[in-house]
ZAROKE-552119 format. One record per atom (N, C-alpha, C, O): x negated, y negated, z; residue in three letters. Coordinates in steps of 0.05 Angstrom, whole numbers, padded with zeros to 5 digits, always signed. Layout:
BEGIN
XYZAla/...
# end
This chain:
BEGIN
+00931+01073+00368Unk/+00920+01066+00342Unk/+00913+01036+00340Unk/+00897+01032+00322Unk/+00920+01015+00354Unk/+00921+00996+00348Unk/+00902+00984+00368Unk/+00891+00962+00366Unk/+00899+01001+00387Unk/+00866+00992+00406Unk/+00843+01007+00384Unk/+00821+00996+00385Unk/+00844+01018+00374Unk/+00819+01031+00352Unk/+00820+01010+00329Unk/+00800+01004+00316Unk/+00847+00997+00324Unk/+00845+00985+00300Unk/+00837+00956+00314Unk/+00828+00941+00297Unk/+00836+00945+00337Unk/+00828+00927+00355Unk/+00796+00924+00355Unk/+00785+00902+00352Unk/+00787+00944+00360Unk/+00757+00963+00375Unk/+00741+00955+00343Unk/+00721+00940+00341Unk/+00752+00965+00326Unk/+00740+00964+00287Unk/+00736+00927+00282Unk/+00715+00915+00276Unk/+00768+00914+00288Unk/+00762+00879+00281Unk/+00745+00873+00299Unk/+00734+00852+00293Unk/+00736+00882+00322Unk/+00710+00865+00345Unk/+00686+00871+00320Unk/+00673+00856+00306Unk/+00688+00900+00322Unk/+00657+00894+00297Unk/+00655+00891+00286Unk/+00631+00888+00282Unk/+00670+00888+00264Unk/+00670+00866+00233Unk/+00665+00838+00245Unk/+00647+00824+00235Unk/+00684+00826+00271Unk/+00670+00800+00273Unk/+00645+00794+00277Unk/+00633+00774+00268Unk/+00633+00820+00297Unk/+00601+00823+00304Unk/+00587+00821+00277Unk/+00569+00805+00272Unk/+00595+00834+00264Unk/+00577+00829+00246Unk/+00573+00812+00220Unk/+00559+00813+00200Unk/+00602+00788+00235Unk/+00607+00772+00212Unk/+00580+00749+00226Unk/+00567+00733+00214Unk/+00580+00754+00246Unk/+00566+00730+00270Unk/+00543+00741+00268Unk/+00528+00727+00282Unk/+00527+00764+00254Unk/+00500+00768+00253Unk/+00494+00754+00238Unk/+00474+00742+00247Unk/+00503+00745+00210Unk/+00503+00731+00188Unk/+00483+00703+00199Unk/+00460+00701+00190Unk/+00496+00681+00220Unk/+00487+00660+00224Unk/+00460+00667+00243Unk/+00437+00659+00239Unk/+00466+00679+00259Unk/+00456+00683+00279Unk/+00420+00684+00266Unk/+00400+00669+00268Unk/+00426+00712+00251Unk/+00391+00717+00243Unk/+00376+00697+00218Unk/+00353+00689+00214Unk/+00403+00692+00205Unk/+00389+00661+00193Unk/+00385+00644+00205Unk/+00368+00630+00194Unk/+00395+00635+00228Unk/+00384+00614+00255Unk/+00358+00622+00253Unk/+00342+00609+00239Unk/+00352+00645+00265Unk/+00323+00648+00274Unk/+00309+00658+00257Unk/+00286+00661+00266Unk/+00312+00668+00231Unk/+00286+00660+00208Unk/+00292+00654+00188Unk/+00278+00662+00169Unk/+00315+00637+00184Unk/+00319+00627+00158Unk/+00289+00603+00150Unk/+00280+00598+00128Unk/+00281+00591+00182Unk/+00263+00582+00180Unk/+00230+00584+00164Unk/+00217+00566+00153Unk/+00226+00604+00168Unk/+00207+00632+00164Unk/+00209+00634+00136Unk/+00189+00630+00121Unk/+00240+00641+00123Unk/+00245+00652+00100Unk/+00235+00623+00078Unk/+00223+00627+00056Unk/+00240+00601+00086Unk/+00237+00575+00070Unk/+00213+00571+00074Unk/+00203+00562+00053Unk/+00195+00573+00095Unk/+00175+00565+00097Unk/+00150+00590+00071Unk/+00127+00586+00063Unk/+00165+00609+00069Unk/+00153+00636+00050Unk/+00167+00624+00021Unk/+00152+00606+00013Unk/+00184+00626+00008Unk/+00191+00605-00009Unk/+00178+00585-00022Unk/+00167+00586-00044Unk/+00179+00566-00006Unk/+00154+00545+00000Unk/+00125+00550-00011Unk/+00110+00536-00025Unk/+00122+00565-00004Unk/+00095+00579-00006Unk/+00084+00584-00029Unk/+00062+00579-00038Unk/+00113+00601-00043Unk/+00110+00621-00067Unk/+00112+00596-00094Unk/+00102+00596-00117Unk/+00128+00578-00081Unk/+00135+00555-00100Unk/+00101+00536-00117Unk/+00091+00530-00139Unk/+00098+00536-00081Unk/+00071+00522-00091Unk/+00048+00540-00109Unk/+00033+00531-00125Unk/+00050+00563-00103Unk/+00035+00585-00115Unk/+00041+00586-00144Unk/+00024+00593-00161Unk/+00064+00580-00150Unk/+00083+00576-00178Unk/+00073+00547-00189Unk/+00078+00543-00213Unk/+00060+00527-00173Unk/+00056+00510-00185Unk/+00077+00494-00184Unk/+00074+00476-00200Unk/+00099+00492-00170Unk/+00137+00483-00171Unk/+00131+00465-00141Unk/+00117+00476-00123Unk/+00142+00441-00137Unk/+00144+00425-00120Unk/+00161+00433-00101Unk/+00184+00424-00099Unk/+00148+00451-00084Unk/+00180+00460-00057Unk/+00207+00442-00049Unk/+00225+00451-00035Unk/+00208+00417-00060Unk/+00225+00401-00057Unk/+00249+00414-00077Unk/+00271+00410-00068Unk/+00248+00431-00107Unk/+00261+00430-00118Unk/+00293+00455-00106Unk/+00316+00458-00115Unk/+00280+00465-00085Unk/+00301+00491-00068Unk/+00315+00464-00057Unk/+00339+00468-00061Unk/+00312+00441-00044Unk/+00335+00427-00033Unk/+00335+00400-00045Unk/+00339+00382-00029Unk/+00333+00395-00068Unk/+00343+00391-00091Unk/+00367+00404-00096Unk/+00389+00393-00095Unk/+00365+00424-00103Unk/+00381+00438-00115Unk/+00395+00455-00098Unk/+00401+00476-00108Unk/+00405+00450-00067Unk/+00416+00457-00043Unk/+00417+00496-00041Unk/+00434+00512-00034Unk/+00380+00497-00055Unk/+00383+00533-00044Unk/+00374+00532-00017Unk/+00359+00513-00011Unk/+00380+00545-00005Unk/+00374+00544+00027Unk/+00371+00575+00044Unk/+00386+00594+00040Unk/+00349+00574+00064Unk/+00348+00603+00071Unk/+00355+00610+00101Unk/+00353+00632+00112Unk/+00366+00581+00112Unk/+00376+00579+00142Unk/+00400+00586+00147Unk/+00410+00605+00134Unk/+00416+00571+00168Unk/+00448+00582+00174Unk/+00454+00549+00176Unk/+00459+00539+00197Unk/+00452+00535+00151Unk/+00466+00511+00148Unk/+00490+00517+00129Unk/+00491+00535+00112Unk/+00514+00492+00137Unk/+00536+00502+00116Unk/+00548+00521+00118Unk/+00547+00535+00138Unk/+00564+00527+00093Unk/+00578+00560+00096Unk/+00560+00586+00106Unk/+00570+00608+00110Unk/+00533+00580+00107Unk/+00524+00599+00112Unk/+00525+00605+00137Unk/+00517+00627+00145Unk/+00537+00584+00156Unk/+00541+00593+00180Unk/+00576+00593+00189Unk/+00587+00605+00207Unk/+00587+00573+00169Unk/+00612+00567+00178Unk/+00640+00595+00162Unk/+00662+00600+00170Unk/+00628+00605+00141Unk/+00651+00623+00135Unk/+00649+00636+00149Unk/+00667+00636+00165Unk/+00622+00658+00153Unk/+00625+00675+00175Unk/+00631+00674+00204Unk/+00638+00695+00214Unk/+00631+00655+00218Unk/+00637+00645+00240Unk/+00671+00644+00237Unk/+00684+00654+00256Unk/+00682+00635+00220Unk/+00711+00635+00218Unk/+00715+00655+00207Unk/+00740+00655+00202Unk/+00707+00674+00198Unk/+00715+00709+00189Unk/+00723+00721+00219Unk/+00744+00731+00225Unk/+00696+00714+00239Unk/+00697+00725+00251Unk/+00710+00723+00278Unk/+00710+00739+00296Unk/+00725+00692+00278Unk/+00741+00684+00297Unk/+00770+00691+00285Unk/+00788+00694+00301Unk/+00774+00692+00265Unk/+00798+00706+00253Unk/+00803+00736+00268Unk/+00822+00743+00282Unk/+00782+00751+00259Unk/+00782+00781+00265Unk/+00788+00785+00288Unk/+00806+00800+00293Unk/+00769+00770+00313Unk/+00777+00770+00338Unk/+00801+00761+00349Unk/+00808+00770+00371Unk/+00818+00741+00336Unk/+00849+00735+00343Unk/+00859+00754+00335Unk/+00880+00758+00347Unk/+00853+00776+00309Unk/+00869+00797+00309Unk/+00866+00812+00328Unk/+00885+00822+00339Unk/+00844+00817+00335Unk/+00841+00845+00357Unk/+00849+00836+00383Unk/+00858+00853+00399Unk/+00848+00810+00391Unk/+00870+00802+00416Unk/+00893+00815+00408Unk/+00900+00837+00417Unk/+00907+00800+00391Unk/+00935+00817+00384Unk/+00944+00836+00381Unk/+00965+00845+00390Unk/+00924+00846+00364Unk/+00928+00878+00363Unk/+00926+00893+00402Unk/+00941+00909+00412Unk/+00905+00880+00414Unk/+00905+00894+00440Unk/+00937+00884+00461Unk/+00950+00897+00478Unk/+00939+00868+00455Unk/+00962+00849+00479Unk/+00984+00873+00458Unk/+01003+00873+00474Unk/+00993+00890+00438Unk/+01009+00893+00433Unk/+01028+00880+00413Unk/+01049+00891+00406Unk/+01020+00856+00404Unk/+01035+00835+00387Unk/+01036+00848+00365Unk/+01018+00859+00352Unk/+01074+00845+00360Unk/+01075+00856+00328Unk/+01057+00843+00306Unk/+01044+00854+00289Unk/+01062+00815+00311Unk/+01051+00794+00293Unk/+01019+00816+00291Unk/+01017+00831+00272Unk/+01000+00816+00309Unk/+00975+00830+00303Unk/+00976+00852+00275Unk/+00959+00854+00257Unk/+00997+00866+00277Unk/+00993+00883+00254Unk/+01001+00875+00235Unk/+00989+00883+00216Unk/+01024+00856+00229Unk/+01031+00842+00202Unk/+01000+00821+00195Unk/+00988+00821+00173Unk/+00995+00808+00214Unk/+00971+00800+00197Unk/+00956+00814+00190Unk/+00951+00816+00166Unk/+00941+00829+00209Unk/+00916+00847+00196Unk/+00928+00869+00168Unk/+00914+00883+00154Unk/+00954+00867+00167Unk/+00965+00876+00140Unk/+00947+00860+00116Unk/+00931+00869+00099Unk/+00956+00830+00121Unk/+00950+00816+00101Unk/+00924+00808+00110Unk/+00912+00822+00093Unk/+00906+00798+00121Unk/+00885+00798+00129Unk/+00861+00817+00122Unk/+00843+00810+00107Unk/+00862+00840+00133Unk/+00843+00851+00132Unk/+00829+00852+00109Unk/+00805+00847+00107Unk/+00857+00864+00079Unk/+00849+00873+00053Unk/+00824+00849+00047Unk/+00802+00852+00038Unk/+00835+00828+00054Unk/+00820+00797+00042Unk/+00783+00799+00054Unk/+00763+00792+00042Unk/+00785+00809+00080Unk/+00760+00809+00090Unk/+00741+00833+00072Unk/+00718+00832+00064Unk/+00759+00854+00070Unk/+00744+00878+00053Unk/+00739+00866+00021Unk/+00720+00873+00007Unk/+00757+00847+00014Unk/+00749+00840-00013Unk/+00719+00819-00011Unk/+00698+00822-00023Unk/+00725+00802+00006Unk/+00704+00780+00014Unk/+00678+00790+00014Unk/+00657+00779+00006Unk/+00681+00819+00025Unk/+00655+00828+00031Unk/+00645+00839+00011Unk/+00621+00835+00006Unk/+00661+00855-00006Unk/+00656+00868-00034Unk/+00636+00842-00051Unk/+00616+00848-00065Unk/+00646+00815-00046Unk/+00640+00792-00063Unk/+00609+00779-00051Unk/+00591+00768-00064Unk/+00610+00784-00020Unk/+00583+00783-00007Unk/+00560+00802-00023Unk/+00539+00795-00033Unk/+00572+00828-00021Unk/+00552+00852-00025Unk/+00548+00846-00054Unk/+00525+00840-00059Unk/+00570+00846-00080Unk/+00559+00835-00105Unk/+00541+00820-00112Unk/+00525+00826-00129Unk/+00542+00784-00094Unk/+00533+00767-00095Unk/+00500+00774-00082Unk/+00482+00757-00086Unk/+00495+00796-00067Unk/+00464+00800-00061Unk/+00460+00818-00083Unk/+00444+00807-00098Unk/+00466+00840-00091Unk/+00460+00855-00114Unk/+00444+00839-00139Unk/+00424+00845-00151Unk/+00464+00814-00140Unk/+00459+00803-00165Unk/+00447+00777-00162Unk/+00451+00760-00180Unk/+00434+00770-00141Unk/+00424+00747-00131Unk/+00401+00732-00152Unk/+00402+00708-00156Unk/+00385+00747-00162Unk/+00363+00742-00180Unk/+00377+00732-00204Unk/+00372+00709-00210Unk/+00398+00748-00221Unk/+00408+00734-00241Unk/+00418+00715-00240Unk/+00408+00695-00250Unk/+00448+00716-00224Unk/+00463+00689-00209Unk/+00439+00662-00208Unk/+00440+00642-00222Unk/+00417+00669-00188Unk/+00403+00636-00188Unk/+00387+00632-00218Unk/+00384+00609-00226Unk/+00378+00650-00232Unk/+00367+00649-00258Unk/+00382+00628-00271Unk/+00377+00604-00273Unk/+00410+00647-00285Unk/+00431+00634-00303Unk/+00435+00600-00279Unk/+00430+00579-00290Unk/+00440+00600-00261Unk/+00446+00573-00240Unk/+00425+00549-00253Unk/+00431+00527-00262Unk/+00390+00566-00251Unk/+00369+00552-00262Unk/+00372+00537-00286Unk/+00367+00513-00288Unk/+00382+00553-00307Unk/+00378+00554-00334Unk/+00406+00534-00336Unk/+00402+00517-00353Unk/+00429+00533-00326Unk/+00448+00517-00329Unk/+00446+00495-00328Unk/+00459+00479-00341Unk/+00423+00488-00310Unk/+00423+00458-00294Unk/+00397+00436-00321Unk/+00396+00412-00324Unk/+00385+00454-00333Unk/+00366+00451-00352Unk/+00341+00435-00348Unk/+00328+00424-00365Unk/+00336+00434-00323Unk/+00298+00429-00310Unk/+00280+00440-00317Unk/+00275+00461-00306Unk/+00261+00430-00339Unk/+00244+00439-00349Unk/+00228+00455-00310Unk/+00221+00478-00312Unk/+00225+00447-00292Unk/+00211+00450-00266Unk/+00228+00477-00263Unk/+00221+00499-00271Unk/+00252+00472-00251Unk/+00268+00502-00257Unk/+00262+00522-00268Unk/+00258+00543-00256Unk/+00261+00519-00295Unk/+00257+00539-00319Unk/+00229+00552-00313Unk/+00226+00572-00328Unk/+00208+00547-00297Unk/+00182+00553-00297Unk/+00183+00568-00271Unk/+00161+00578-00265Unk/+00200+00573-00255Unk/+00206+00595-00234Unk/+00217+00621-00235Unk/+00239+00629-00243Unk/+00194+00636-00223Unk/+00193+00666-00230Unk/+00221+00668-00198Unk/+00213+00664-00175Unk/+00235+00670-00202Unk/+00266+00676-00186Unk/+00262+00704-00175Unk/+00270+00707-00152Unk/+00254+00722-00184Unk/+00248+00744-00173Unk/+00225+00745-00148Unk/+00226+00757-00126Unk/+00202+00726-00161Unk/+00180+00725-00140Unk/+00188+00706-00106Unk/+00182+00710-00083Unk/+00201+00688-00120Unk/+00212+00668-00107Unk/+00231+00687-00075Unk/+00224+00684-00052Unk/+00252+00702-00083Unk/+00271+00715-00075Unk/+00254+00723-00051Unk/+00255+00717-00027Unk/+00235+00744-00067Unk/+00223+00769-00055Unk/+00204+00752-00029Unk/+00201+00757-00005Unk/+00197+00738-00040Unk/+00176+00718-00015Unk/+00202+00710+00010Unk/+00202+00715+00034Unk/+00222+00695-00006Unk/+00240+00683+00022Unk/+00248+00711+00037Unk/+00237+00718+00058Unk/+00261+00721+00027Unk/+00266+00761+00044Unk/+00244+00771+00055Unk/+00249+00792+00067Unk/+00211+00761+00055Unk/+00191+00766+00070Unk/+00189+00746+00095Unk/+00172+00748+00112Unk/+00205+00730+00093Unk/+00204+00710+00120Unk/+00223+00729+00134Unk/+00212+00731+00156Unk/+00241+00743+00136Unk/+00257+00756+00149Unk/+00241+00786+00154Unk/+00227+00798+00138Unk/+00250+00793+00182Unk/+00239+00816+00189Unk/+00245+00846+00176Unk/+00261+00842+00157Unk/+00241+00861+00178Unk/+00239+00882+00152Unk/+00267+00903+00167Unk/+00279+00920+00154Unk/+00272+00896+00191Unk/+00294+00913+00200Unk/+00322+00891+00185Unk/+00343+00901+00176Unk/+00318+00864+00185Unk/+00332+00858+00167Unk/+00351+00866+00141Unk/+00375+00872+00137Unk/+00331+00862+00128Unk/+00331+00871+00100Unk/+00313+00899+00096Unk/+00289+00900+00100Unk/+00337+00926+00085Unk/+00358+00924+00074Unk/+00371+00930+00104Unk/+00396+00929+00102Unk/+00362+00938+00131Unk/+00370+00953+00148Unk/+00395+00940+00162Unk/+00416+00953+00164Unk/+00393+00917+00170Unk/+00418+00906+00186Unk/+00439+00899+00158Unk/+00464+00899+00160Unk/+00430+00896+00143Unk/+00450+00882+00118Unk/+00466+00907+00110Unk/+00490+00905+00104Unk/+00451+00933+00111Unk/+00475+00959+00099Unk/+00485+00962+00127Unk/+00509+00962+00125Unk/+00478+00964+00154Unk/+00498+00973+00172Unk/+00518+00950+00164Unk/+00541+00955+00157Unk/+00509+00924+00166Unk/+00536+00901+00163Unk/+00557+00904+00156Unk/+00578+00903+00168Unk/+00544+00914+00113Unk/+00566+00918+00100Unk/+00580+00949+00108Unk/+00604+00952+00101Unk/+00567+00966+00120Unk/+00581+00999+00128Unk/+00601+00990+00137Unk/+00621+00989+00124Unk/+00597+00976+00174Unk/+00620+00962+00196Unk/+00638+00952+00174Unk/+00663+00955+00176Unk/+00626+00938+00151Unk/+00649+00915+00151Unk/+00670+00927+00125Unk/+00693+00919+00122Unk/+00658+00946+00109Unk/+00679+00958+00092Unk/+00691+00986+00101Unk/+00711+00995+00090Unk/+00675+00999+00123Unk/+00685+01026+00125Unk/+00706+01024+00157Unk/+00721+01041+00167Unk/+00700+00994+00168Unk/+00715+00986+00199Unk/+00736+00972+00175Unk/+00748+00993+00178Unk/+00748+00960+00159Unk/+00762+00954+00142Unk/+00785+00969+00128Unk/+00809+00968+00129Unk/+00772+00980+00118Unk/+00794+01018+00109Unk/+00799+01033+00139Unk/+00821+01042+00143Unk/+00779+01035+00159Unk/+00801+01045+00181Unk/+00816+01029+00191Unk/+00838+01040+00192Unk/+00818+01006+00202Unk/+00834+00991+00204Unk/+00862+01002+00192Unk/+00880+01011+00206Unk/+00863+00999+00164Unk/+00884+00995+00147Unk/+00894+01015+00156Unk/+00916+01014+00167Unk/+00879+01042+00153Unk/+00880+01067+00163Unk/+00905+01072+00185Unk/+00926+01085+00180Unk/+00900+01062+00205Unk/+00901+01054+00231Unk/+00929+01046+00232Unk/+00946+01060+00243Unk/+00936+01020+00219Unk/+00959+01009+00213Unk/+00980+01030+00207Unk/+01001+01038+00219Unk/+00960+01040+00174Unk/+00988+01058+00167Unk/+00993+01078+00180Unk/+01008+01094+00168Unk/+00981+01087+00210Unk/+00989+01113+00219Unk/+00995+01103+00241Unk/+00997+01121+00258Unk/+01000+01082+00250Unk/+01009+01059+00271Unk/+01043+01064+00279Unk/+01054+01048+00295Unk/
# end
């Protein structure tokens, strides 16, 4: 059980590491579409890093997932070498990664409102004149269409349904 519950933390880290990875290579793309839509809006493309929105793998956008996923992999060493310690952490561990992710998947659901209300907080008349929806939909066209929604639901599948077996795993451990 605990090589399966091993085998589950490799691909939650995999797919914590897709995260940076494909924003490396078109987060570029995604800003430069952004950009675009901004000027089309009449909005000075400067105001996305201004206001530190960003569509690359700078920042946490590369560094939580990267440490999700070097976490996960020290569990699945452990869990493989046999270490009790492996299963008391991924006790306490894992739940945290399945919540994180719940908070990932919310946080895209609701992405349009979140930067709206963000907009409307900050009180920039320049702000206030951005269609956030159009905006969105343009940066998610710099990314390839197997992307979005396709790699993002296997992500979250691996990463909440390899999560509950895990636990799974444990308790029948």
């Amino acid at each position: 059980m605990m090589t399966f519950a091993a085998v589950l933390q490799l691909l939650v880290a995999l797919s914590f590491v897709s995260i940076p990875l494909v924003r490396h290579r078109y987060g570029p793309r995604a800003t430069d579409a952004a950009h675009a839509e901004l000027r089309r809006q009449g909005v000075s493309p400067g105001v996305l890093a201004d206001n530190g929105m960003r569509f690359d793998a700078s920042g946490h956008e590369s560094a939580v997932p990267v440490a999700v996923a070097l976490v996960m992999t020290a569990l699945a060493v452990l869990n493989l070498t046999g270490s009790p310690l492996g299963g008391t952490l991924s006790w306490a561990l894992q739940p945290v990664v399945l919540a994180g992710n719940l908070v990932i998947l919310y946080s895209q659901l609701t992405a349009a409102r979140s930067v709206e209300a963000a907009f409307a907080r900050k009180g920039d008349p320049e702000l206030a004149r951005i269609d956030v929806r159009a905006l969105l939909r343009a940066a998610e066209s710099g990314f390839p269409s197997w992307v979005m929604p396709g790699l993002q639901n296997v992500r979250h599948a691996l990463v909440m349904g390899g999560s509950a077996l895990v636990l799974l795993a444990l308790a029948l451990a």
